[in-house]
N, C-alpha and C positions, 0 to 999 in steps of 0.2 A: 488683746490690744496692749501695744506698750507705747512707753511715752512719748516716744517719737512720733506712733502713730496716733498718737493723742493732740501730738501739738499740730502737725499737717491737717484734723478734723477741724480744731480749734481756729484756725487760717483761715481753711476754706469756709467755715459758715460763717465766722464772722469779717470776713474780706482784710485781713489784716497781712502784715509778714510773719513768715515763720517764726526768726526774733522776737517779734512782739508777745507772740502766741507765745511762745518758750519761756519767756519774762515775767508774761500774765499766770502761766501753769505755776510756776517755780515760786510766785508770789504766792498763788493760793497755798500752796505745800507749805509754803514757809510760815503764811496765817495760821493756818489750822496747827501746825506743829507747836506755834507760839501756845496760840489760846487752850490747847490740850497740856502742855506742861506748865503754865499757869493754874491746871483745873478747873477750869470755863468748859462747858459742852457749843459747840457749835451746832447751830440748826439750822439746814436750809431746808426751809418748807417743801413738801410737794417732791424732796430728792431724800432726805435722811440727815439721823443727827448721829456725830463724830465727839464720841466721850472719849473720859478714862474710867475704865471701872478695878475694882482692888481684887485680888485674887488672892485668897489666905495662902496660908502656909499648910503643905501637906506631906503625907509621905508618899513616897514612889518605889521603883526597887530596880535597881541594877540589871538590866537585861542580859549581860554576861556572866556575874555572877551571884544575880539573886537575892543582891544583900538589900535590905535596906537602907534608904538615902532620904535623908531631908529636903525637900524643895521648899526653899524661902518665897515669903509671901511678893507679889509682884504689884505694879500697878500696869495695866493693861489698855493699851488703845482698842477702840468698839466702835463700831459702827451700825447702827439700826436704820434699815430703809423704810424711808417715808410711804406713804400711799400711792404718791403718783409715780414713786419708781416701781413700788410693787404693781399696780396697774399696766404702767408700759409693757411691763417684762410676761406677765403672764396675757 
């Protein structure tokens, strides 16, 4: 599913216009991006909670030529699904 067909989903259950939906989508996107680069976890019960978590620094190695490469430590968006998604789904 892509976001197009995210925002026509979001219309139709909730009897809105597409705009609306598209405004309302784009707002959620823009919350969570906020409160994740602040380093807040957002949690919505019953769906899943949306961190940052830190990924150290490792080595790796050059698939073409085998050498050795440094990869710098990252901070990483995550996402862990709640119970009631895990229930829907399976």
């Amino acid at each position: 599913m892509n976001k197009s067909e995210i925002i026509d989903n979001i219309a139709a259950s909730a009897d809105i216009p597409k705009a609306v939906a598209g405004k309302a989508l784009d707002a959620f996107v823009d919350s969570v991006t906020g409160a994740l680069k602040e380093g807040d976890d957002v949690v919505l019960v019953g769906f899943g909670t949306f961190s940052v978590k830190e990924r150290a620094e490792r080595t790796g190695r050059n698939p073409s030529t085998g050498a050795a490469i440094k990869i710098p430590a990252a901070k990483v968006p995550s996402f862990k699904a709640g119970k009631g998604l895990k229930d829907a789904v399976n």
